[in-house]
TIBAFI-225645 format. One record per residue: residue in one letter; z, x, y of N, C-alpha, C, O in turn. Coordinates in steps of 0.1 Angstrom, whole numbers, padded with zeros to 4 digits, always signed. Each point is the difference from the previous one (the first is absolute). Layout:
N
AZXYZXYZXYZXY;...
END
This chain:
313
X-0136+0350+0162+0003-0014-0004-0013-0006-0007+0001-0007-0011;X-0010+0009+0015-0018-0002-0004+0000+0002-0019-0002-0008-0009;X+0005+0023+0008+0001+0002-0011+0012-0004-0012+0001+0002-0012;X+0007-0006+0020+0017-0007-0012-0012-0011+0001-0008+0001-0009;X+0007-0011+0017-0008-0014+0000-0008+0000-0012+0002-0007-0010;X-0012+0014+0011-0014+0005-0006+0003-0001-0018-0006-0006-0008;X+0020+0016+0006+0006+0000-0012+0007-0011-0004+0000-0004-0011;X+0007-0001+0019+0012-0011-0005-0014-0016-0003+0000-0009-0009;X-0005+0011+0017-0012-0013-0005-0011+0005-0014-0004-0009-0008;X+0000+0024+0008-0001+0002-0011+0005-0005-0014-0006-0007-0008;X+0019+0012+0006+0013-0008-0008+0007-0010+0003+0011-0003-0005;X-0017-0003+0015+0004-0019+0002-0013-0007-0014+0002-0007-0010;X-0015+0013+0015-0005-0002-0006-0002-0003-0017+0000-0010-0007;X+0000+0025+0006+0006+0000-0016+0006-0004-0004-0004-0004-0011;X+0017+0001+0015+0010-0011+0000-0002-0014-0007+0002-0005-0011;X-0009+0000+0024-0007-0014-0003-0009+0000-0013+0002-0009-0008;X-0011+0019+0006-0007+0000-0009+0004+0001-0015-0005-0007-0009;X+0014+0016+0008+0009-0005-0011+0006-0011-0005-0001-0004-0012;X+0010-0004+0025+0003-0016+0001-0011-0004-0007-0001-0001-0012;X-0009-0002+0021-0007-0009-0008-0008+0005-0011-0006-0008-0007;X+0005+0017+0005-0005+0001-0015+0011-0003-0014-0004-0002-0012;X+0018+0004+0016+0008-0005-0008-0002-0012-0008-0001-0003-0011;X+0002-0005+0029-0001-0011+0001-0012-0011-0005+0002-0012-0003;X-0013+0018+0003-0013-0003-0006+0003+0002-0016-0001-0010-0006;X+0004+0018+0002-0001+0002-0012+0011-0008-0010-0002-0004-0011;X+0014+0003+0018+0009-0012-0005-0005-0009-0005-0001-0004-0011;X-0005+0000+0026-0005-0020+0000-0006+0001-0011+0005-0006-0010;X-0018+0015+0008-0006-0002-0015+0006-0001-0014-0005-0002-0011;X+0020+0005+0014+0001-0004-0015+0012-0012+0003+0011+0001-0005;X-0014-0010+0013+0009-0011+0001-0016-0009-0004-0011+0004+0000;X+0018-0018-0003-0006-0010-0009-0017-0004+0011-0002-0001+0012;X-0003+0000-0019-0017-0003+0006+0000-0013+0003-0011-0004+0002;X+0020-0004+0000+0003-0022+0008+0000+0009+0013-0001-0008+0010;X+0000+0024-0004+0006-0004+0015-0013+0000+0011-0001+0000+0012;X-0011-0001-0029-0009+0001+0012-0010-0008-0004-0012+0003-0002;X+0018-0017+0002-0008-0010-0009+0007-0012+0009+0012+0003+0000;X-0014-0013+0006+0006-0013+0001-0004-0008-0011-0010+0003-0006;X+0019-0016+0003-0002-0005-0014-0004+0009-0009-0011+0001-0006;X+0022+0007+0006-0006+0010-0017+0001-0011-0011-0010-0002-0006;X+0022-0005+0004+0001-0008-0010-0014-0009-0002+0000-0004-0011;X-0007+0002+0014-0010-0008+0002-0015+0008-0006-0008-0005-0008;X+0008+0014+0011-0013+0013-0003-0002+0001-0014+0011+0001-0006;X-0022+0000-0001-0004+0004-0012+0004+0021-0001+0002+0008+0009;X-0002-0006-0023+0001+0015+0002-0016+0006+0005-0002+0011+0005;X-0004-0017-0006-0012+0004+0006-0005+0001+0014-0006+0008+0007;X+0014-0023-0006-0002+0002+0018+0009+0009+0009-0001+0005+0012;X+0012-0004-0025+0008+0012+0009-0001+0014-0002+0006+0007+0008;X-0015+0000-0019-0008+0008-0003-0006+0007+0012+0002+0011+0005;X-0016-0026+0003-0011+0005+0008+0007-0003+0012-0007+0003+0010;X+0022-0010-0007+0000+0005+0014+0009+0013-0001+0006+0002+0011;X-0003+0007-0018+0004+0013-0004-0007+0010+0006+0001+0007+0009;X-0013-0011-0019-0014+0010+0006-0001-0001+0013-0001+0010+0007;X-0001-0024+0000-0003+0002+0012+0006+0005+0007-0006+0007+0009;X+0021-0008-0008+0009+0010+0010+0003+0013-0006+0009+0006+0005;X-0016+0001-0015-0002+0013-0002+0012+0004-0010+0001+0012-0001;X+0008-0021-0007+0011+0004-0003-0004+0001-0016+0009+0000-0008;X-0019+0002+0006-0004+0006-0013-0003+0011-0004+0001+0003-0012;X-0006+0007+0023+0003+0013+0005+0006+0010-0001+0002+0001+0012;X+0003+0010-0016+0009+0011-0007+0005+0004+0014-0008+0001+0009;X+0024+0002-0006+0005-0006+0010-0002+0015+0007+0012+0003+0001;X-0019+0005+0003-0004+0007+0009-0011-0006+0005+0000-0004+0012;X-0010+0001-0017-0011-0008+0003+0004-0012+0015-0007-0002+0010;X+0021-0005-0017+0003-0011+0010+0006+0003+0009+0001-0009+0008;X+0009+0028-0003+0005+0002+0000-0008+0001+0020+0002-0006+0011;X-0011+0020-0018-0012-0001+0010-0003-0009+0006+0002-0001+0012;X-0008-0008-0019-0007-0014+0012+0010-0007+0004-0003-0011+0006;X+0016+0013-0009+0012-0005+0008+0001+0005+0013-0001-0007+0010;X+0002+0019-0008-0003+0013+0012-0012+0001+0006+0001+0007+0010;X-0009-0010-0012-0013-0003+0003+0000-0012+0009-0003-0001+0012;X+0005-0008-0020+0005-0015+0008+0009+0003+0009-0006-0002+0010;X+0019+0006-0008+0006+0002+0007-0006+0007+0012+0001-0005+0011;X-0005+0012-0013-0005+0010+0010-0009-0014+0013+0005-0004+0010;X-0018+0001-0014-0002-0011+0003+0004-0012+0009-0007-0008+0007;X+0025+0008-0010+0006-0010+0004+0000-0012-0010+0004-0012+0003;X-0008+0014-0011+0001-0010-0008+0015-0002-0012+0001+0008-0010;X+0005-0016+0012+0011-0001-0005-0002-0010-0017+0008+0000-0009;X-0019-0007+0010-0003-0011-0011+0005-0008+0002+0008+0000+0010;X-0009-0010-0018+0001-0017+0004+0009-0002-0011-0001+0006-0011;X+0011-0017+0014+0011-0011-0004-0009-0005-0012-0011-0003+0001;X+0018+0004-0012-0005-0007-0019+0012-0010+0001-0003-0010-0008;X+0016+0009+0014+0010-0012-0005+0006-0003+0015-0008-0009+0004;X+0013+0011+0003+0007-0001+0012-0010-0006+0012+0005-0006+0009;X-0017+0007-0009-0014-0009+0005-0011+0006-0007-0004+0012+0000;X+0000-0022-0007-0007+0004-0009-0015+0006+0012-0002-0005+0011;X-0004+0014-0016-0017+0007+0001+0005+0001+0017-0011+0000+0006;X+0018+0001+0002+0006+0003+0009+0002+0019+0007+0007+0008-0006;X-0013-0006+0016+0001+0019+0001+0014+0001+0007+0003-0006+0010;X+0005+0015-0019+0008+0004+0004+0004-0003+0014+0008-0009+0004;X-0016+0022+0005+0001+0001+0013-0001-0010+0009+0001+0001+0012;X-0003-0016-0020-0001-0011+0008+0015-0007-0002+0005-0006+0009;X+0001+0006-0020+0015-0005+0000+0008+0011+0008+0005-0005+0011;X-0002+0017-0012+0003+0008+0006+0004-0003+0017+0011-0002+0005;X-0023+0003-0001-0009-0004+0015+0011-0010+0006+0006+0000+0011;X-0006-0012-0024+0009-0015+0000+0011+0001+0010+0001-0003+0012;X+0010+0010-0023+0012+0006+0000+0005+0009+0013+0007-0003+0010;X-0013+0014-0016+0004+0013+0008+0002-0003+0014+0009+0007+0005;X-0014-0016+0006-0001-0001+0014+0017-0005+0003+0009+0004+0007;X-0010-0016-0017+0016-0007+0001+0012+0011+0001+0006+0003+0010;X-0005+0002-0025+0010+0014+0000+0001+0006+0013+0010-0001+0007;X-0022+0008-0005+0003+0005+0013+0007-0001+0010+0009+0007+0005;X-0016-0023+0001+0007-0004+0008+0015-0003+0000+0007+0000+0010;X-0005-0002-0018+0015-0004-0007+0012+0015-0001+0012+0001+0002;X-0020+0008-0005+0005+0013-0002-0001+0010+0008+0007+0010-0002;X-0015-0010+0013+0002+0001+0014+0011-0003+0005+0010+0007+0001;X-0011-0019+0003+0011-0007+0003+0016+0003-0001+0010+0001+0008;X-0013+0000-0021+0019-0001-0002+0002+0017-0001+0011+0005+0004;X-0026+0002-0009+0004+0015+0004+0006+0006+0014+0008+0009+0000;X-0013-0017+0012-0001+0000+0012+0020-0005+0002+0008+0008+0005;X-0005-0021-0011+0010-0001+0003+0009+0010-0007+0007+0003+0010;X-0004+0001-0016+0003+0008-0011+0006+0014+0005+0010+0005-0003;X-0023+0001+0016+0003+0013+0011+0003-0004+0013+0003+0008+0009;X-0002-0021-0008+0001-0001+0019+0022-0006-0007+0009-0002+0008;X-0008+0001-0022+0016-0004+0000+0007+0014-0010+0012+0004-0001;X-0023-0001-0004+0008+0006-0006+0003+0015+0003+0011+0005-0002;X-0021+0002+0007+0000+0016+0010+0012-0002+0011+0009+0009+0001;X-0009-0023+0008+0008+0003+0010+0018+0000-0006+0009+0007+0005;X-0008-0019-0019+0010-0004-0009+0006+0015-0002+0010+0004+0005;X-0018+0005-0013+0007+0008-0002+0005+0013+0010+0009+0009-0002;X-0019-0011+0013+0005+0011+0012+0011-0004+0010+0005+0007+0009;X-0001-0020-0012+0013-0007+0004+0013+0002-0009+0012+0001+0001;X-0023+0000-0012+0024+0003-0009-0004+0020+0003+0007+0008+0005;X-0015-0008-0007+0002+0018+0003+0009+0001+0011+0009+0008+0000;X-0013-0017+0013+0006+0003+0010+0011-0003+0002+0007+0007+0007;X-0002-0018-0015+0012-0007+0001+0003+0002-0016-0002-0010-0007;X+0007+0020+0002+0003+0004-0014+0016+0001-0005+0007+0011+0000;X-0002-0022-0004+0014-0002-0006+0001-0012+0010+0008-0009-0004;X-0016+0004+0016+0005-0012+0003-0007-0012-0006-0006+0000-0010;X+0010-0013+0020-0003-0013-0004-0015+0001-0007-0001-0004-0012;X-0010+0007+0017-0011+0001+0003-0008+0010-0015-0008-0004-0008;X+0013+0013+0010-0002+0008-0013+0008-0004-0011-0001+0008-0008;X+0009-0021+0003+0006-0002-0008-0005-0015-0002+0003-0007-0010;X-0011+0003+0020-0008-0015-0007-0012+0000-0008-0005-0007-0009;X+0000+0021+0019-0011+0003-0003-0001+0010-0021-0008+0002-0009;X+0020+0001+0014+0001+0006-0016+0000-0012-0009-0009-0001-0008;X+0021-0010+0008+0000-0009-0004-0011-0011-0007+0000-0007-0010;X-0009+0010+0024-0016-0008-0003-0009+0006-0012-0005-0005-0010;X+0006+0021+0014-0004+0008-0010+0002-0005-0012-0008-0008-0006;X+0021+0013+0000+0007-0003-0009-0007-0015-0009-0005+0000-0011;X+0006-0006+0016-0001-0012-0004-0014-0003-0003-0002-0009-0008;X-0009+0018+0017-0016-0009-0008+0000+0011-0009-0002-0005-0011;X+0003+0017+0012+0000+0010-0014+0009-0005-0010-0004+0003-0011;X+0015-0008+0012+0010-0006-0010-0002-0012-0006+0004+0000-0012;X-0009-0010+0016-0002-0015-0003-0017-0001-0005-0008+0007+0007;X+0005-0014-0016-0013-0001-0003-0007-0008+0011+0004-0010+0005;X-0019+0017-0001-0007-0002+0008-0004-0020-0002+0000-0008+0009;X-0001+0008-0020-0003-0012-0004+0012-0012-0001-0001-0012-0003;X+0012+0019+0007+0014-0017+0002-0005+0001+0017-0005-0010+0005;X+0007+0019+0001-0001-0003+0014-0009-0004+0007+0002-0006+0011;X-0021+0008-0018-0012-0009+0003+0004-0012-0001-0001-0007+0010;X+0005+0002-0020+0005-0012-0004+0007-0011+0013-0003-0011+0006;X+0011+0022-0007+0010-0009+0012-0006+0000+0014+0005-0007+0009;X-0014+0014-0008-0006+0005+0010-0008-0015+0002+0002-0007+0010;X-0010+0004-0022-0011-0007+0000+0006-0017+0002-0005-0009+0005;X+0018+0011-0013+0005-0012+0002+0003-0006+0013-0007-0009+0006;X+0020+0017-0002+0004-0004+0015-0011+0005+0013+0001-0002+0012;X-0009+0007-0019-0007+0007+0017-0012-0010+0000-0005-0001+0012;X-0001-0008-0022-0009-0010-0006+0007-0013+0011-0004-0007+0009;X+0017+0009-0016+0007-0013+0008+0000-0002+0018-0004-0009+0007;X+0011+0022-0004+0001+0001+0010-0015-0001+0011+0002-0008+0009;X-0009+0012-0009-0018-0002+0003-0005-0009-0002-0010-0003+0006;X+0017-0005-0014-0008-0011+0000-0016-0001-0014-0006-0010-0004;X+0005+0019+0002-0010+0005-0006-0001-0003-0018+0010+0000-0006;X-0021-0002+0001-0001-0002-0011+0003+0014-0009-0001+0011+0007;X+0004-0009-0023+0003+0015-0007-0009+0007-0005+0002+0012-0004;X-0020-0019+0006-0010+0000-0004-0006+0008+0016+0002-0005+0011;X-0009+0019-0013-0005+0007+0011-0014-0008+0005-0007-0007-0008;X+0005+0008+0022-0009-0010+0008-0006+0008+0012+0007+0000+0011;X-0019+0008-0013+0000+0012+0008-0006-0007+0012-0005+0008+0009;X+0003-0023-0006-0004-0004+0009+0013-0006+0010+0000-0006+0011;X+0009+0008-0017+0014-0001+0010+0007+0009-0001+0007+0001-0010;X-0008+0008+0020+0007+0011+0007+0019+0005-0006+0005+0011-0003;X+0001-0027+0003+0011+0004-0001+0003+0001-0018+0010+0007-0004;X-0018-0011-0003+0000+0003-0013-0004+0019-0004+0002+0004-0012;X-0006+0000+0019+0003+0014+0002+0011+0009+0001+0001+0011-0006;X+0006-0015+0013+0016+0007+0003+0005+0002-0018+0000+0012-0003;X+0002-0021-0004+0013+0005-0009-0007+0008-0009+0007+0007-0006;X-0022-0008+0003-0001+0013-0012-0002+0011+0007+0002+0011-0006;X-0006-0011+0023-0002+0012+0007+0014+0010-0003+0001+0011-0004;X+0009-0022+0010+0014+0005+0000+0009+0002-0013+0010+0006+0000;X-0015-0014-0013+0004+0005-0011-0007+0014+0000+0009+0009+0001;X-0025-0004-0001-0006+0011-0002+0010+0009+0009+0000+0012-0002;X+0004-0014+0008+0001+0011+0010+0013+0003-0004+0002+0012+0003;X+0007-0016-0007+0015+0004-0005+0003+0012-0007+0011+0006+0003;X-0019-0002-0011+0002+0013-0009-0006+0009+0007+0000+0011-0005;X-0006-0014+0017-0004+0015+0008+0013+0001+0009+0004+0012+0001;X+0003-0023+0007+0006+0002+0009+0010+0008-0004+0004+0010+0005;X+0001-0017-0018+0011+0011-0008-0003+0014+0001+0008+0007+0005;X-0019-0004-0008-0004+0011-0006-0001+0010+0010+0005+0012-0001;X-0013-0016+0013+0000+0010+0015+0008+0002+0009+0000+0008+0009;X+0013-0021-0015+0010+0000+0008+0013+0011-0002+0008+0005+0008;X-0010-0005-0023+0006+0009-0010+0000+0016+0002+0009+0008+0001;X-0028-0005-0001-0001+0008-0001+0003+0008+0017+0009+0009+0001;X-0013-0012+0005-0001-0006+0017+0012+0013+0005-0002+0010+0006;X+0015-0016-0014+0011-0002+0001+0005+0014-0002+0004+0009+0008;X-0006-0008-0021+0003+0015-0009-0010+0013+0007+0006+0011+0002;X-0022-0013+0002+0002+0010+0005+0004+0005+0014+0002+0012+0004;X-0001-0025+0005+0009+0006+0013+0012+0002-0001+0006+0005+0010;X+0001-0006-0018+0013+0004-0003-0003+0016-0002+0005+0009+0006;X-0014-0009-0015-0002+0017+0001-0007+0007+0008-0002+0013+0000;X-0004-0021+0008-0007+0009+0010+0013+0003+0010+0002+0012+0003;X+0007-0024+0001+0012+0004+0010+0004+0013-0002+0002+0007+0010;X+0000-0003-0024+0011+0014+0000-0012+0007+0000-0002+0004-0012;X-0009+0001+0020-0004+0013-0001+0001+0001+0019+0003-0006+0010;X-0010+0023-0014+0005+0005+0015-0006+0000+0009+0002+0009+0009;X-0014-0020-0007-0005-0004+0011+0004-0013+0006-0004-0004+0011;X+0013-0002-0019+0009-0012+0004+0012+0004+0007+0006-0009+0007;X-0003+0018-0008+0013+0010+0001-0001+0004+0016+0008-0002+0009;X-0024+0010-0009-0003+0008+0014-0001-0014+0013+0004-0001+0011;X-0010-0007-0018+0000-0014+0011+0007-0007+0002-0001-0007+0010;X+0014+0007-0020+0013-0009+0005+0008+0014+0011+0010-0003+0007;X-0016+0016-0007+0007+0009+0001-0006+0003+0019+0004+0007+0008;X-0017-0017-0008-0006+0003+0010+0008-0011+0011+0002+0002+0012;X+0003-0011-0017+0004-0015+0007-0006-0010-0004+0005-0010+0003;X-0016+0009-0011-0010-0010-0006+0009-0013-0002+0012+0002-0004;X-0016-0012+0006+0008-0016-0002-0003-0004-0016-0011-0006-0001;X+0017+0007-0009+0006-0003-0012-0013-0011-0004-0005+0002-0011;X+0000-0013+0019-0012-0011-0007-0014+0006+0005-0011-0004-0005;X+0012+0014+0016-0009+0007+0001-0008+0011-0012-0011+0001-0005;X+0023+0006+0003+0000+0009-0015-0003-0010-0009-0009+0005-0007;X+0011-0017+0004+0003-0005-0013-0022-0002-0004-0007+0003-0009;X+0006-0010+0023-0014-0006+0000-0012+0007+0005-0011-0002-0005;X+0012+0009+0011-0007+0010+0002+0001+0016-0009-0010+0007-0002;X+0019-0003+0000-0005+0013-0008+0008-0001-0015-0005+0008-0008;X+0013-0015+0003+0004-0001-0016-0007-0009-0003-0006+0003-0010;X+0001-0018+0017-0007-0009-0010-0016+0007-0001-0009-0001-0008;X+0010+0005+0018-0021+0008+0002+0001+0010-0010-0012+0002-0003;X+0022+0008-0007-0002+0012-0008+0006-0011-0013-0004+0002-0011;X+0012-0014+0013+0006-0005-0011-0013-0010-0010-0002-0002-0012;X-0004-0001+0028-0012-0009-0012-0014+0007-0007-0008-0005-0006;X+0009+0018+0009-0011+0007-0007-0001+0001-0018-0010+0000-0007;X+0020+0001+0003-0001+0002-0015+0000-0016-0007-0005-0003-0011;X+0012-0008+0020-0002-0012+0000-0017-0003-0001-0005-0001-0011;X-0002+0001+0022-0011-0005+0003-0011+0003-0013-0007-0010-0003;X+0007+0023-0006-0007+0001-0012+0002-0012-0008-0008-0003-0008;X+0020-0004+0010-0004-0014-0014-0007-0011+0011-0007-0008-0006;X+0007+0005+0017-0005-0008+0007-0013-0006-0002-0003-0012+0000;X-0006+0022-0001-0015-0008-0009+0003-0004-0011-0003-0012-0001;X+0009+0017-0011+0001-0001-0012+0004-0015-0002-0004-0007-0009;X+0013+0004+0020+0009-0013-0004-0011-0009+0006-0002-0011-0005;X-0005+0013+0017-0010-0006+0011-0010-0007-0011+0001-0012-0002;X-0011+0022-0007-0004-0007-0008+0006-0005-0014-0004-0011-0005;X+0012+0018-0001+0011-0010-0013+0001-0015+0008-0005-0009-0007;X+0010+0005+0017+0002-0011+0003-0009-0007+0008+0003-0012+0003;X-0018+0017+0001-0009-0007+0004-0006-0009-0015-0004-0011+0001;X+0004+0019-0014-0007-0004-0008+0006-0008-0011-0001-0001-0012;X+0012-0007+0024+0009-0012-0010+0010+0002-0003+0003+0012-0002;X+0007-0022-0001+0014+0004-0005-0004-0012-0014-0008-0008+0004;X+0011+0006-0015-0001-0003-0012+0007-0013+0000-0004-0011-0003;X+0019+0015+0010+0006-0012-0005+0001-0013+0015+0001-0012+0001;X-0002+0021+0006+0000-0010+0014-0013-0008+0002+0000-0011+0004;X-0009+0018-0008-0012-0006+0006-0002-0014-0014-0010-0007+0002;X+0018+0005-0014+0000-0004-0012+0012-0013+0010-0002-0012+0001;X+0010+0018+0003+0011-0006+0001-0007-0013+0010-0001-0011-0005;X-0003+0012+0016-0006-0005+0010-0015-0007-0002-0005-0008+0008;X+0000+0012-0018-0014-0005-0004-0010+0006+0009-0008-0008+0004;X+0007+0022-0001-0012+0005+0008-0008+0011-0007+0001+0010-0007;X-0009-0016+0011-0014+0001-0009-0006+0015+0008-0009+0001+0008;X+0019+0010-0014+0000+0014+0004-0008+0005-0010-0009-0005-0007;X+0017+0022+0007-0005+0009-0010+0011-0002-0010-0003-0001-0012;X+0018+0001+0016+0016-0003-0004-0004-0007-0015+0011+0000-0004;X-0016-0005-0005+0002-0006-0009-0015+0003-0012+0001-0002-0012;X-0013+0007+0021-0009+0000-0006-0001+0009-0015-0005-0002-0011;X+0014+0017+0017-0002+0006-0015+0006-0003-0013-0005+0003-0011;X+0019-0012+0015+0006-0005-0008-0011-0012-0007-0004+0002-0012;X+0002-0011+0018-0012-0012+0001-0009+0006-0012+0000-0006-0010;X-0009+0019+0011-0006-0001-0009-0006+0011-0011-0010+0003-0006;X+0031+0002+0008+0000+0006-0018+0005-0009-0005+0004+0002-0011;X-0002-0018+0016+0007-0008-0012-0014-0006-0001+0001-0009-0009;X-0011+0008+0013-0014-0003+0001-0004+0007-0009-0005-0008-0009;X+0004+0019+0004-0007+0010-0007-0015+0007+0005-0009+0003-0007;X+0010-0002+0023-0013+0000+0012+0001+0017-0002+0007+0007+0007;X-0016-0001-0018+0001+0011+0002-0006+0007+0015+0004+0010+0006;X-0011-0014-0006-0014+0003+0014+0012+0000+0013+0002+0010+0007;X+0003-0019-0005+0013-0005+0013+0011+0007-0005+0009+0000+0009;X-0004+0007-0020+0008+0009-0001-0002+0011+0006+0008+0006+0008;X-0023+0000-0014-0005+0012+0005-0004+0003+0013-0003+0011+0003;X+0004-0024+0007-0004+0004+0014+0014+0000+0009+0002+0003+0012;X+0007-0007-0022+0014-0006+0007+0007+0015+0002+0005+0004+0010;X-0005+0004-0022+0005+0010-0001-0005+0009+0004+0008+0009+0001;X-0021-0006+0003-0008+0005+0009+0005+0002+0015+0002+0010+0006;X+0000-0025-0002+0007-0002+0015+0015+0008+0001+0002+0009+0007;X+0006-0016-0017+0015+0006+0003+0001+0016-0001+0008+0006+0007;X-0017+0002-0017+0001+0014-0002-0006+0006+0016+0007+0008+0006;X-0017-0013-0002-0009+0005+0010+0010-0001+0016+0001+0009+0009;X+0005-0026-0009+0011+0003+0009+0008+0009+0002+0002+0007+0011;X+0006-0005-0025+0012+0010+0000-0003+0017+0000+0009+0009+0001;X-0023-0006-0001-0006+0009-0001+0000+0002+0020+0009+0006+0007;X-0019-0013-0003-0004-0001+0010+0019+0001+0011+0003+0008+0009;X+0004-0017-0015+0017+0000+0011+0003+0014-0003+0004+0005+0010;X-0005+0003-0021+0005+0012+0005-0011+0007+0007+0005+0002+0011;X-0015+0003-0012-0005+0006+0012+0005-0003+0012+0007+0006+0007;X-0012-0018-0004+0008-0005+0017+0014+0005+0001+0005+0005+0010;X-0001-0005-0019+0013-0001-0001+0005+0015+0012+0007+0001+0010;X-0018+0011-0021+0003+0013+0004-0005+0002+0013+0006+0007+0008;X-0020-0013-0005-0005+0000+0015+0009-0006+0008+0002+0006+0011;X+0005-0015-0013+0006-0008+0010+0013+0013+0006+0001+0003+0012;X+0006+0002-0023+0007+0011+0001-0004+0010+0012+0007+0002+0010;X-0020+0003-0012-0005+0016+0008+0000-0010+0014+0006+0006+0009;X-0013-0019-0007+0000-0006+0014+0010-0001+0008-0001-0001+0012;X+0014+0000-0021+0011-0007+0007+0003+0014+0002-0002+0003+0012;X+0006+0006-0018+0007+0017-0005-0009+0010+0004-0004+0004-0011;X-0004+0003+0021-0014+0006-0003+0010+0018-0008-0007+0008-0006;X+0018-0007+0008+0003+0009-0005+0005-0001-0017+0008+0008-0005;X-0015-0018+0000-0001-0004-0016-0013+0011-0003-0007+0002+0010;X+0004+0004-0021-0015+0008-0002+0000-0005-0015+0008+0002-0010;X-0022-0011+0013+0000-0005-0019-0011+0007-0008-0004-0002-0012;X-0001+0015+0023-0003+0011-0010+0009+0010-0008-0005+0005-0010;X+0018-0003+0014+0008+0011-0010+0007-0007-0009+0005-0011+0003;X-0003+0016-0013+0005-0006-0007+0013-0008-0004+0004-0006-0009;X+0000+0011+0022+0017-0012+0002-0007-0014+0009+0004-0011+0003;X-0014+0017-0001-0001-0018+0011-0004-0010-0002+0001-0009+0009;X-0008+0006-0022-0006-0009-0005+0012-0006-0015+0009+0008-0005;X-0012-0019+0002+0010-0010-0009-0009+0006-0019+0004-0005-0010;
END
């Protein structure tokens, strides 16, 4: 396992490094306002010598290096439009704690409704139960995520009592983006949940223990949902951090001053510096959810081996 690890972060790495060198090399040929406040205002001269000073005069391996260099450091660079002369890692810092907590949260509700959701229609499959639950399904995958926040925000605003504007110092203004965030996972684990205990039922160790006398909710929860959530559990970080680090439209919808809106926020800025640390974060997440992803696998499974070459993703 040491050595799959060893290699797969090897080429997580490279990975990343590619990303952002793409990505680096883009920005530079998008318009030079994104690293100027009041560009309109600047002589060509003065926008000349603040060129030089951020090194962007430089033949783009030259910048390419003390990009990586800086990085290495920890240094992400500082905000030119979105706060001006501002270090990165300090708006970042801002944000990121909120997400979290917010994404936590609804992640949290998301497995305590939606794992048991789907090991109940498994159990109860063609009845009442497994056909509401399908139903539910159906409907947040079918209907745009964005009519039902809506309504969400409307009536669930009303009902609370509560203003539409988020207020992290009252508690109950918490609930509806927690529980809008959390909707597209419940679907999703509940879904999946579902389909693989249905397939775990027909094999023949479900067979030998109904064959022993075993009690039918005994089997269901103890030995099909324990083998059914292992191939599950590999997206469980991935989504852990995708949704710690903001939802775009909810946190926009509610006014919370997350990560949810920032990347958007400032390519219409032209913030190349806050592009390049943004995209940094989301590649490095999604890098990072699949490794967990596969550890979490061998912990739950120890008869998983993510040294040969069927055991790893």
């Amino acid at each position: 396992m040491i050595k799959y690890l060893c290699k797969r972060i090897a080429r997580s790495l490279l990975t990343l490094v590619i990303i952002l060198t793409v990505v680096f090399c883009l920005l530079r040929l998008m318009p030079i306002e994104g690293y100027f406040q009041n560009f309109d205002k600047l002589t060509e001269t003065q926008i000349q010598v603040g060129l030089q000073e951020m090194g962007l005069t430089d033949p783009l391996p030259v910048q390419i290096v003390r990009f990586y260099g800086q990085l290495l450091q920890g240094d992400l660079g500082v905000s030119r439009v979105y706060r001006a002369n501002v270090p990165v890692m300090d708006i970042l810092a801002d944000k990121i704690p909120l997400s979290i907590r917010l994404g936590s949260m609804s992640l949290l509700l998301a497995l305590i409704v939606g794992l048991p959701m789907g090991g109940l229609m498994a159990r109860f499959k063609g009845k009442f139960f497994d056909k509401f639950g399908t139903l539910f399904i159906v409907f947040i995958q079918a209907v745009p995520a964005a009519v039902y926040y809506l309504f969400i925000q409307m009536f669930g605003t009303e009902l609370l009592g509560i203003k539409m504007t988020f207020d992290a110092e009252d508690w109950r203004s918490w609930i509806l983006p927690v529980l809008s965030m959390s909707l597209g996972n419940i679907a999703y684990y509940g879904m999946w949940m579902r389909r693989y205990m249905v397939d775990e039922s027909t094999k023949d160790y479900v067979r030998l223990a109904k064959a022993k006398g075993a009690g039918g909710s005994r089997i269901t929860f103890r030995h099909i949902m324990r083998n059914a959530i292992v191939p599950l559990a590999q997206y469980i970080p991935t989504s852990f951090l995708n949704t710690v680090i903001g939802s775009i439209y909810i946190e926009s919808l509610y006014s919370i001053p997350g990560m949810g809106g920032l990347l958007v926020d400032v390519i219409k800025r032209s913030d190349n510096t806050m592009v390049q640390a943004i995209v940094l974060l989301y590649a490095t997440v999604g890098i990072i959810g699949l490794i967990l992803g596969d550890i979490l696998m061998v912990i739950l499974d120890p008869r998983i081996s993510l040294g040969k070459k069927a055991g790893g993703r």
